[in-house]
C-alpha positions in Angstrom: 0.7 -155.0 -12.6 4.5 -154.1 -13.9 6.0 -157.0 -16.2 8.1 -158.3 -13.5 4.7 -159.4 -10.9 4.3 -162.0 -14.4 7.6 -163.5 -14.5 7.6 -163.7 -10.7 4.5 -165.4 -11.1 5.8 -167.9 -14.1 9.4 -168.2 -11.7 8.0 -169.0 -8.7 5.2 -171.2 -10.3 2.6 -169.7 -8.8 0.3 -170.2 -11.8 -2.9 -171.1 -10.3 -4.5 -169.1 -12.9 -3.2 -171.9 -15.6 -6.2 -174.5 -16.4 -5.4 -178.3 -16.4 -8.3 -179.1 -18.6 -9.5 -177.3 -21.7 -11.7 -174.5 -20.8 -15.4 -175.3 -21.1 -16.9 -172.7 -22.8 -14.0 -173.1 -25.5 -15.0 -176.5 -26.3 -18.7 -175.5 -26.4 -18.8 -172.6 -28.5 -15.4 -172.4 -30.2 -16.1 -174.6 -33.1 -19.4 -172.5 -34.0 -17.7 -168.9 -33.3 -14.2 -170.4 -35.0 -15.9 -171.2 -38.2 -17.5 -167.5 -38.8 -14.2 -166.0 -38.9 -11.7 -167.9 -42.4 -8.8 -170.0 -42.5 -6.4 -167.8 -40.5 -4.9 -168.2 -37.3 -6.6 -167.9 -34.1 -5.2 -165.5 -31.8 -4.6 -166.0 -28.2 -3.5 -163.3 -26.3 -1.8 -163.8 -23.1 -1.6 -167.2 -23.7 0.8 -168.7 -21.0 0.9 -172.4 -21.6 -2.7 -173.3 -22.4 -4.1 -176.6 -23.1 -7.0 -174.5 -24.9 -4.5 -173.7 -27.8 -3.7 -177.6 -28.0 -7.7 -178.4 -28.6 -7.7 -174.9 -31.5 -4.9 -177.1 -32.9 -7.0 -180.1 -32.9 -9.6 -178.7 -34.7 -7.5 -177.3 -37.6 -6.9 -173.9 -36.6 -3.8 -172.9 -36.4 -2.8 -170.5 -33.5 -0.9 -167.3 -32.7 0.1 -166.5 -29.1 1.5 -164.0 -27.5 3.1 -164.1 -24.1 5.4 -162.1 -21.5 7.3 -165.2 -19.8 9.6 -167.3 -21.6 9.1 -170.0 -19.3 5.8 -170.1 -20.2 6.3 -170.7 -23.7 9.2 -173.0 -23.1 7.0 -175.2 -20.7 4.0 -175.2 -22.9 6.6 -176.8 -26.2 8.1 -179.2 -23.3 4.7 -180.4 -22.2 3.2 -181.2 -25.2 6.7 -183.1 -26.5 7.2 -180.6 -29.4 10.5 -178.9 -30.7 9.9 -175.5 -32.0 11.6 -173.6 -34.2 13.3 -170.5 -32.6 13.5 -167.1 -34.3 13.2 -163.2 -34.2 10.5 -161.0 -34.8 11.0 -157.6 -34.4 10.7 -157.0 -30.4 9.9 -160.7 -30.0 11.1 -164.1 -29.6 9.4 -166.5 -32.1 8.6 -170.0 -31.1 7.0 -172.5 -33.8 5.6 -176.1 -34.3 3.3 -178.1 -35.8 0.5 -175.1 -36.4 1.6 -173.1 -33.3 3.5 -169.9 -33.3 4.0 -168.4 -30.0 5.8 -164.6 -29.7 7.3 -164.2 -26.3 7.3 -160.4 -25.4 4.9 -158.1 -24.4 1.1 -157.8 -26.3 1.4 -154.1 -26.1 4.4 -154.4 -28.6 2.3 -155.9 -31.2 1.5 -154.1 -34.6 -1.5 -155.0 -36.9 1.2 -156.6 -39.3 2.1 -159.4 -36.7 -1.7 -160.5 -36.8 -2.3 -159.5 -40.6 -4.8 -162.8 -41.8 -6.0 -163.7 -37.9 -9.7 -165.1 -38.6 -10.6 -164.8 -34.9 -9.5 -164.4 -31.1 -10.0 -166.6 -28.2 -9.2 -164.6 -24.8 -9.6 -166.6 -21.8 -7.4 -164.8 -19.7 -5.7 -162.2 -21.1 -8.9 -159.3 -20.1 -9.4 -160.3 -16.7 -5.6 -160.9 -15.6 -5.5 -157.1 -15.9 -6.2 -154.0 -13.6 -9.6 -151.6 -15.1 -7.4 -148.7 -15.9 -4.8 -151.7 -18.2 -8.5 -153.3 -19.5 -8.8 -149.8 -21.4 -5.7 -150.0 -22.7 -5.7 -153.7 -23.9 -8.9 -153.1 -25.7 -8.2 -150.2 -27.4 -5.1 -151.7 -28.4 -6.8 -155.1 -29.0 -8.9 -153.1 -31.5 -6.1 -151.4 -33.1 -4.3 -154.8 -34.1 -7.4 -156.4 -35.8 -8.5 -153.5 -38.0 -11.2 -156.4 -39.8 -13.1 -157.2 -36.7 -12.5 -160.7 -36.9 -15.0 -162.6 -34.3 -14.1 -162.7 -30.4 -14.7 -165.4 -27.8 -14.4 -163.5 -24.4 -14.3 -165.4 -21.2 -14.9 -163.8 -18.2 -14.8 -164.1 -14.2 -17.4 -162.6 -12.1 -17.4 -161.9 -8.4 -17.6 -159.5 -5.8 -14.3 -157.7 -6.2 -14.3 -156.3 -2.5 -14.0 -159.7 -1.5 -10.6 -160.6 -3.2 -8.0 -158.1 -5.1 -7.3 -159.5 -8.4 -5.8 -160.7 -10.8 -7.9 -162.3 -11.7 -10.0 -159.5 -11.9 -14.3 -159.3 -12.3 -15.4 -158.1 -15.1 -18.5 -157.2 -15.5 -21.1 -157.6 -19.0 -21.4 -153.5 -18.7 -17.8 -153.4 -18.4 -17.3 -155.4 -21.5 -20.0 -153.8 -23.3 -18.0 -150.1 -22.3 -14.6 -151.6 -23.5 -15.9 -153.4 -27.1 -19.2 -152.0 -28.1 -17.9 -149.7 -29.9 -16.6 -151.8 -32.6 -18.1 -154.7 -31.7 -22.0 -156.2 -31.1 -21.7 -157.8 -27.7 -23.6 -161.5 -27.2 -23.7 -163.0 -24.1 -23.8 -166.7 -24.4 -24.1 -168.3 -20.7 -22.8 -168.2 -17.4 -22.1 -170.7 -15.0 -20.9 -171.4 -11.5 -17.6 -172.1 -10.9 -16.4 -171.4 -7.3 -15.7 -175.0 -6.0 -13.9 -175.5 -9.6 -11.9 -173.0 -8.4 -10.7 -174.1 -4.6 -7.5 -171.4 -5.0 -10.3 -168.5 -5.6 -12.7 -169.9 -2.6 -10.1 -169.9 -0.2 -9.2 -166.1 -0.7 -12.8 -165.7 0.9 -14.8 -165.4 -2.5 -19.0 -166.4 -1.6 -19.7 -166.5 -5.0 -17.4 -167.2 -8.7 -19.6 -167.0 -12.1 -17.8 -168.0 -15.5 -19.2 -165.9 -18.8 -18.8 -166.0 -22.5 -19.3 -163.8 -24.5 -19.4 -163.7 -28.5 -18.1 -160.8 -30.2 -19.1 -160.0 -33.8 -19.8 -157.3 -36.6 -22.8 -156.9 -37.6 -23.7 -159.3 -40.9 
């Protein structure tokens, strides 16, 4: 899972794991979790070119992304017929319109300062795009950037992992419960079936694919 499997990915286009439809569970449960957190950005780590931070946008958030491939970032602006601003950030390269500020580089670079006033995160695909022994490491750093504990929606994938070899990777509700519950109360909010949404996944031999959300939150 070295940097250059990602930009292979991006260069090549094989980007199956990229969603042409807003994801689901975001438009369910977003606007309730959203609205505990303040008038920040939301945070989407490993954001690629999601359609999910267009529909944050849409509903008055404005969003913070951070993403490895350049292309990525470039194709998201292209798509959505916007011309960002381009600057530097310390390690990063800053891309900006209309509500949306997108850092290309890597998340493991980030310091709480580049998230100082995020109000909550929306991770999709950032946890499970990542090996167990790397899902330590993003979650510890995850905690480290947002020192206030600002509500999480966690999406997950579920399967049996000796039937495919990630990414994506399954991710268990114990396994998210080891990587946040120490800072964090862990809420599961449903699961669903999502195998024949997923005809890529099915045809690398998975029998079954569940979808979870979770809500992350201090205690009131």
């Amino acid at each position: 899972m070295e940097a250059q499997f990602w930009h292979e990915r991006w260069e090549l286009k094989q980007t199956g794991f990229h969603q042409s439809q807003v994801n689901p569970m975001l438009s369910e449960y977003g606007r309730g979790i959203l609205a505990n957190g303040g008038e920040g950005p939301v945070f989407v780590p490993l954001c690629g070119k999601s359609l999910d931070m267009v529909w944050l946008r849409l509903q008055g958030y404005p969003v913070l992304g951070v993403e490895l491939s350049p292309i990525a970032i470039e194709d998201f602006f292209t798509e959505q017929s916007l011309s960002p601003t381009r600057s530097s950030l310390d390690e990063f390269q800053c891309h900006e319109s209309e509500g949306i500020r997108l850092l290309v580089g890597d998340f493991f670079d980030l310091k709480p300062a580049h998230l100082e006033g995020v109000q909550a995160v929306y991770d999709r695909a950032a946890l499970i795009a990542l090996p167990q022994e790397l899902q330590s490491r993003y979650a510890e750093h995850l905690l480290r950037l947002l020192p206030k504990r600002p509500p999480i929606l966690l999406v997950t994938l579920e399967y049996e992992q000796t039937e495919m070899e990630g990414p994506p990777f399954s991710t268990t509700e114990d396994r998210v419960r080891e990587l946040f519950g120490v800072a964090y109360q862990v809420e599961n909010l449903s699961a669903r079936d999502t195998r024949e949404e997923n005809p890529g996944l099915k045809s690398r031999g998975l029998t079954w694919l569940t979808e979870k959300a979770y809500y992350l939150h201090v205690n009131s």
